[in-house]
C-alpha positions as CSV (number, residue, x, y, z in Angstrom):
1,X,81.6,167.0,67.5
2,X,83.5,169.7,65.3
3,X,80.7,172.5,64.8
4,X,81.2,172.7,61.6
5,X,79.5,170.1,61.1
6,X,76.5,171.4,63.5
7,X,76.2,174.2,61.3
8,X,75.9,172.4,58.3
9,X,73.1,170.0,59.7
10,X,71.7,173.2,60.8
11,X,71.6,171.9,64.5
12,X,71.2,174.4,67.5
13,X,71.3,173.6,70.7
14,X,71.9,175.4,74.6
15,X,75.8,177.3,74.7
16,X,78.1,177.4,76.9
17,X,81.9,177.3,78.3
18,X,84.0,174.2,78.7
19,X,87.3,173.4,80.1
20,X,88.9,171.5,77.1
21,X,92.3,169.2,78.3
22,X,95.2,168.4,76.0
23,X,98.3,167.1,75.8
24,X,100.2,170.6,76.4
25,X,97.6,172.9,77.9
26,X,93.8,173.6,79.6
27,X,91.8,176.1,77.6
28,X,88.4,177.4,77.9
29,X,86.5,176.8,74.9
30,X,83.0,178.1,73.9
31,X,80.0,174.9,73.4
32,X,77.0,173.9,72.3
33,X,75.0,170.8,72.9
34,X,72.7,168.7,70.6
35,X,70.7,165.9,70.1
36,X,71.2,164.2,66.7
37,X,70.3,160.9,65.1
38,X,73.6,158.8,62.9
39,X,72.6,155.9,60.7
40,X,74.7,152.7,60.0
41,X,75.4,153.0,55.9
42,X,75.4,149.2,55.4
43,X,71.5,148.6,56.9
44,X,69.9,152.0,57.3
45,X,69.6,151.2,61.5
46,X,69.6,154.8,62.8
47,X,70.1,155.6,66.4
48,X,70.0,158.8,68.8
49,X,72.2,160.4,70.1
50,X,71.8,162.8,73.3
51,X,73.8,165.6,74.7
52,X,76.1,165.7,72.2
53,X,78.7,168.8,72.7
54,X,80.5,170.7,69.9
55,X,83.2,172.5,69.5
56,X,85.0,174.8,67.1
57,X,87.6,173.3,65.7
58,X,88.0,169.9,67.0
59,X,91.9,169.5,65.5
60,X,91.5,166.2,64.7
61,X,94.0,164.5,61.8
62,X,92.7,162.7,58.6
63,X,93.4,158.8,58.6
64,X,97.5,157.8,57.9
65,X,96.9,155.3,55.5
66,X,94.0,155.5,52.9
67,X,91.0,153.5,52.8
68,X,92.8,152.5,48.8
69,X,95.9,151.5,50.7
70,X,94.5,149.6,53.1
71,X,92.4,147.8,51.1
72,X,95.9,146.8,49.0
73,X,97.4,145.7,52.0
74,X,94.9,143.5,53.6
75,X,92.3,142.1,51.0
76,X,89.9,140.9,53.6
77,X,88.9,145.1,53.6
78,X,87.3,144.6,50.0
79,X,84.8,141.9,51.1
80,X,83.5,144.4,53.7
81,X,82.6,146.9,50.9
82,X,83.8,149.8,53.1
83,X,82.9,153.4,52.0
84,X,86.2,155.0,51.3
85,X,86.7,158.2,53.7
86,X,90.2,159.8,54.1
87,X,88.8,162.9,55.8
88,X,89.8,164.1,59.2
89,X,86.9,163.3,61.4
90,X,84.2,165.6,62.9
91,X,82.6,163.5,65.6
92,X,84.2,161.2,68.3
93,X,81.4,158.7,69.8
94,X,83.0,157.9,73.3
95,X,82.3,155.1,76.1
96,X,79.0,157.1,77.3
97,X,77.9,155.4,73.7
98,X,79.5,152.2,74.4
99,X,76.8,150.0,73.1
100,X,77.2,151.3,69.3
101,X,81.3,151.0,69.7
102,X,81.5,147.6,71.4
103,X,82.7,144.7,69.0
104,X,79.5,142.4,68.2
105,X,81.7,140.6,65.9
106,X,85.9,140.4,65.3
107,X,87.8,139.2,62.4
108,X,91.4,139.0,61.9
109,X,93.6,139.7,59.2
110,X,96.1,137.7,57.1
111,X,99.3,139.3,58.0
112,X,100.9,138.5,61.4
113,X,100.3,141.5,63.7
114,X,97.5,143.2,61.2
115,X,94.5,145.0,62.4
116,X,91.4,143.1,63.7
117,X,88.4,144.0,61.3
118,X,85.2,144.9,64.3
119,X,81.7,144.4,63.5
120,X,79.8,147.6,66.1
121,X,76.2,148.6,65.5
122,X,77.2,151.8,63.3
123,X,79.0,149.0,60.8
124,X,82.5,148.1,60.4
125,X,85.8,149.2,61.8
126,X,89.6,148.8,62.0
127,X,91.5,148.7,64.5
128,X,95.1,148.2,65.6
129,X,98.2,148.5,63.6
130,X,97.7,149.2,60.0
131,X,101.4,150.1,58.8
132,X,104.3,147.1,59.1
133,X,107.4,149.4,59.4
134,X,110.6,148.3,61.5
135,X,111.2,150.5,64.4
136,X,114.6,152.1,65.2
137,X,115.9,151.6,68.2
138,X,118.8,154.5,69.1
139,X,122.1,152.9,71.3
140,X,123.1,156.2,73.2
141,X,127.0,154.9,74.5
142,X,128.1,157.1,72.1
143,X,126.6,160.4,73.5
144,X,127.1,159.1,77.3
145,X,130.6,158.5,75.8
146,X,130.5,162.2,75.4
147,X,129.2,163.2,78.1
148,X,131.8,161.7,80.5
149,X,134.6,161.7,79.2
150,X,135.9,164.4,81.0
151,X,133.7,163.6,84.3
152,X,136.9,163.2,86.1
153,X,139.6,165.8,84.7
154,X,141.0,168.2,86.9
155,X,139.1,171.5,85.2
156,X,135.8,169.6,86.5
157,X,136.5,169.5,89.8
158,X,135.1,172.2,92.3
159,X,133.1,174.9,91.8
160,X,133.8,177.0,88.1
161,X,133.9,180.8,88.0
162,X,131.3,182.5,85.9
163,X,132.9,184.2,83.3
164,X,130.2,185.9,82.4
165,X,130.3,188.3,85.3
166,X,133.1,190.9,85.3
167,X,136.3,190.5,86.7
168,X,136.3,192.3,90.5
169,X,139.7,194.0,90.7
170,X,141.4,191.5,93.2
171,X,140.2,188.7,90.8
172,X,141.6,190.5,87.7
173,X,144.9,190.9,89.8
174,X,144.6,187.3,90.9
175,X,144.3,185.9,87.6
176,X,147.1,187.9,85.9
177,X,149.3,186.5,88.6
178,X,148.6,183.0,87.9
179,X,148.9,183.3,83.8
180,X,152.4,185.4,84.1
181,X,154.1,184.2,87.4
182,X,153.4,180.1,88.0
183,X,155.5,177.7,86.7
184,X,156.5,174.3,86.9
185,X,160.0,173.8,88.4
186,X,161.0,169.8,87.3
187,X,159.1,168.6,90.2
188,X,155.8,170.5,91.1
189,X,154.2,173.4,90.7
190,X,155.3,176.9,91.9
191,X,152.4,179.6,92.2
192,X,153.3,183.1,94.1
193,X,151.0,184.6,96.3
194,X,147.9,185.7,95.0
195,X,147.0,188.5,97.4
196,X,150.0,190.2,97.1
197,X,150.2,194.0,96.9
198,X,153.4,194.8,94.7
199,X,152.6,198.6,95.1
200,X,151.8,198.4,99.0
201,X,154.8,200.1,100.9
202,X,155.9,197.9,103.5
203,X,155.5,199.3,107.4
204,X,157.9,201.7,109.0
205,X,158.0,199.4,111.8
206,X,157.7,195.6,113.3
207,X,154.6,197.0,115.4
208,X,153.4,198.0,112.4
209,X,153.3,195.2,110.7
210,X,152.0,193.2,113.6
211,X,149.3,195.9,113.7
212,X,148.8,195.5,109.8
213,X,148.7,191.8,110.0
214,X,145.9,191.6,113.1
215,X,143.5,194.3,110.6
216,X,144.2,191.8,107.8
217,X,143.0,188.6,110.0
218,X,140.2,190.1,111.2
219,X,139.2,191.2,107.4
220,X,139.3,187.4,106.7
221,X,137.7,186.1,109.7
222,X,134.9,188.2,108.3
């Protein structure tokens, strides 16, 4: 029960703290519990209710179609003489009341697929689908389409550099070899060496280089 609608019956009751669920979230919210009585409109039958908790704020949306509207679309509404509410309501009477919710009588309605008009002790009720509207149905080949159409090209193979972290400089010199120095010679492709030094000076010596060469294995093996 939305307390604003305590307060205006001036009803009072013990407070407290409650663990409210919804669809996105778990919030604590303050309470209070009351006892009321709610009358059916058609025969004056009241009836009591116990324990009922409120809560600031209960967030609940007004009907989607009006009581007017409905009335238009299904003409079996008018013999009912339903009071015409198109507020958002301020109490929700759950299954721990299921004796004044439960169906004591059903009707159904003229259109195929229309609501089924419920008889319950508080009075009338309508329930089920109110508004004939044609649902879209969205055929996604066109995105998958999308999707995978370059699944199997050659740039989507392997792992992909992140080009948001700077170049080191071995991969800056790297790269600059492969945009200036490969090339395609008729029949494949030719790609220098990319850890070439073109400013290292080469050894004074064969043993040198056999020296430089072990020291540049081990660096790799690492």
């Amino acid at each position: 029960m939305d307390r604003s609608l305590a307060d205006e019956l001036q009803l009072s009751g013990p407070e407290g703290l409650m663990d409210m669920k919804t669809v996105t979230e778990v919030k604590t919210v303050e309470t209070m519990t009351v006892d009321l009585r709610i009358e059916n409109p058609e025969n004056g039958h009241k009836f009591k209710l116990k324990t009922v908790t409120c809560v600031r704020d209960l967030a609940l949306s007004p009907p989607a179609v009006s009581d007017k509207r409905l009335k238009t679309l299904y003409p079996e509404l008018q013999e009912l003489n339903l009071p015409e509410l198109n507020e958002a309501p301020k109490i929700l009477i759950g299954l721990d009341q299921a004796a004044l919710i439960a169906a004591r009588e059903v009707r159904r309605t003229s259109r195929k697929n229309g609501p089924l008009l419920q008889r319950t002790l508080l009075g009338w009720t309508v329930t089920g689908r109110v508004v004939m509207r044609h649902d879209t149905v969205k055929h996604p080949p066109e995105v998958n389409f999308l999707h995978t159409e370059d699944m199997w090209s050659t740039e989507q193979f392997g792992c992909k550099y992140d080009f948001e972290t700077p170049f080191s400089p071995e991969d800056r010199k790297a790269d600059n070899i492969l945009n200036s120095e490969v090339y395609h010679d008729g029949t494949r492709w030719v790609a220098p060496l990319l850890r070439r030094d073109r400013d290292e000076p080469f050894p004074p010596s064969r043993q040198m280089a056999q020296k430089r060469a072990k020291a540049f294995e081990k660096q790799m093996e690492k």
